[in-house]
N, C-alpha and C positions, 0 to 999 in steps of 0.2 A: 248690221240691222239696227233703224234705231229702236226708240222705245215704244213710238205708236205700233211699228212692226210687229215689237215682240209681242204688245197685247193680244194684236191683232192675229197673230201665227196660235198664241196662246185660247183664243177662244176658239178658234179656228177648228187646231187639232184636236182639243179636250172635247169639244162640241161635236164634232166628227165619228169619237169612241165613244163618247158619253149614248149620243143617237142610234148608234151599232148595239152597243151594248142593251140597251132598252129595247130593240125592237129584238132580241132571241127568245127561241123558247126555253121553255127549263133545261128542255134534253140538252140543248146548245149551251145554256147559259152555265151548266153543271159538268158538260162532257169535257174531259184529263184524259189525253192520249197516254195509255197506259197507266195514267197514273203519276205519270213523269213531269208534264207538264202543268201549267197551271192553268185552269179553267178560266174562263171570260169572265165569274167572277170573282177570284182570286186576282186577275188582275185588276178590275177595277178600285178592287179593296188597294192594292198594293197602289196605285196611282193616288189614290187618299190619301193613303199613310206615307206617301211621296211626297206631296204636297201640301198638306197640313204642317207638317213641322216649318217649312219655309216660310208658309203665311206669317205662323207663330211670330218666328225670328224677325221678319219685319217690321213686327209692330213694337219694337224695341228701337228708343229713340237712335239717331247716328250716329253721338258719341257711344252710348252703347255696342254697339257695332264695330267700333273701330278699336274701342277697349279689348274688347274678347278678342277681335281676329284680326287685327290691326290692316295694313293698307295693301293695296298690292305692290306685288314687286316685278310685275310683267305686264306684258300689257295683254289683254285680250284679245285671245283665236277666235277667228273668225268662226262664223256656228260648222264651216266644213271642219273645220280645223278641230274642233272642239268634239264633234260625233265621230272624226275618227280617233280621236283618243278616246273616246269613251266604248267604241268597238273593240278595239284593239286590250282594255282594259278584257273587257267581257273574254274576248278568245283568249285570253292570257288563265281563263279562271273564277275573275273577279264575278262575285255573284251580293245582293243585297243581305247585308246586315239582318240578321236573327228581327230586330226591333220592323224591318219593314216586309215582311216575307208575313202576306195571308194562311188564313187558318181558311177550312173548307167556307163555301160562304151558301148559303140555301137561296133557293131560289124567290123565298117569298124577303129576301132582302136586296132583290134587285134593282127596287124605286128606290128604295133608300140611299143605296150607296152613288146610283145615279145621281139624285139628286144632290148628294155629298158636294159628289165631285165638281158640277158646276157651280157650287155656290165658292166652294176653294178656289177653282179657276177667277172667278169675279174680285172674291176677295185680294187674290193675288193680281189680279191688273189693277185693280182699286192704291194698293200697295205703289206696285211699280208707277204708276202715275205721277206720283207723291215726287218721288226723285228724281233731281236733276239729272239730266244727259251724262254729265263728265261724271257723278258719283258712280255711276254705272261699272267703270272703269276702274274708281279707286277702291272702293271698298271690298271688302272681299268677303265668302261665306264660306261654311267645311261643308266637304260632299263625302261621304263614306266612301267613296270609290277611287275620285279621281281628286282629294286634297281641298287646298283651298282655292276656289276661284272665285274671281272678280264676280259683281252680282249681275254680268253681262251675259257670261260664261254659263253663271249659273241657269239664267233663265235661257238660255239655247240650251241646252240640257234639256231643262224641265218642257221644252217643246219636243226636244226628240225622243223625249223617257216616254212620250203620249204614242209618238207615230211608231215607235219600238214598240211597246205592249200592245197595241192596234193590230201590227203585222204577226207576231206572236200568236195573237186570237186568232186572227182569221187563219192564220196557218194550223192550227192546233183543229179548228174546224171543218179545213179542209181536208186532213189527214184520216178523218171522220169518215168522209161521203168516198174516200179512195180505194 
């Protein structure tokens, strides 16, 4: 995928869940099968705090960048290739870090976080623009999950971290009406 893609995949699917998530009602927007799960929005909150720190990180020049996590040393999985490691992590266990795991989230904070998150999404295509094609490849960033990968890697991730929690929601809602 190149990079017009990933912008393109990237407003795509945020804009997708962002639109879902705005149009629930409280009931929906609040409802935790059992308690277990995490509400539509606990995950929106969690997709912020997903994506906000990698904005962050970007905006640190590219030697910066290559100082802290230096270069890759593999080349980049293709985005199948990358969501089945990133499944395979999850069945293994793997669950997000204390730091991106939401707290309840009320209902009268639903535009906000909406709106959060598209403006992160913008800002993170705005970012990706910036860099050439091959750095894509070389440089690399840390993922609490799955290590450090190239910032190719990273952004197929962060498209499929959208269309995961998307599926999640609507499932968690469906279990609702069953």
């Amino acid at each position: 995928m190149n990079k017009a893609k990933i912008i393109d995949e990237l407003r795509s699917k945020y804009g997708a869940f962002a639109e879902y998530v705005a149009s629930l009602s409280e009931d929906d927007f609040v409802f935790s099968l059992h308690g277990e799960k995490w509400a539509a929005g606990q995950q929106i909150e969690h997709l912020c705090l997903s994506v906000e720190p990698l904005v962050k990180g970007l905006r640190a020049p590219e030697f910066a960048l290559k100082a802290m996590f230096g270069k890759a040393d593999h080349p980049s999985a293709s985005y199948a290739e990358l969501v089945a490691r990133y499944r395979s992590e999850l069945a293994a266990g793997g669950t997000a870090p204390a730091s991106f795991r939401p707290d309840e989230v009320a209902f009268a904070r639903k535009e906000e976080f909406v709106n959060t998150l598209r403006e992160l999404v913008e800002k993170l295509c705005a970012k990706i623009e910036k860099f050439d094609e091959e750095r894509l490849d070389i440089r690399v960033l840390p993922h609490p999950l799955l290590g450090k990968l190239t910032m190719r890697e990273m952004f197929y991730f962060t498209i499929y971290h959208s269309e995961h929690h998307h599926k999640l929601t609507v499932e968690n809602l469906a279990a609702r009406v069953s």
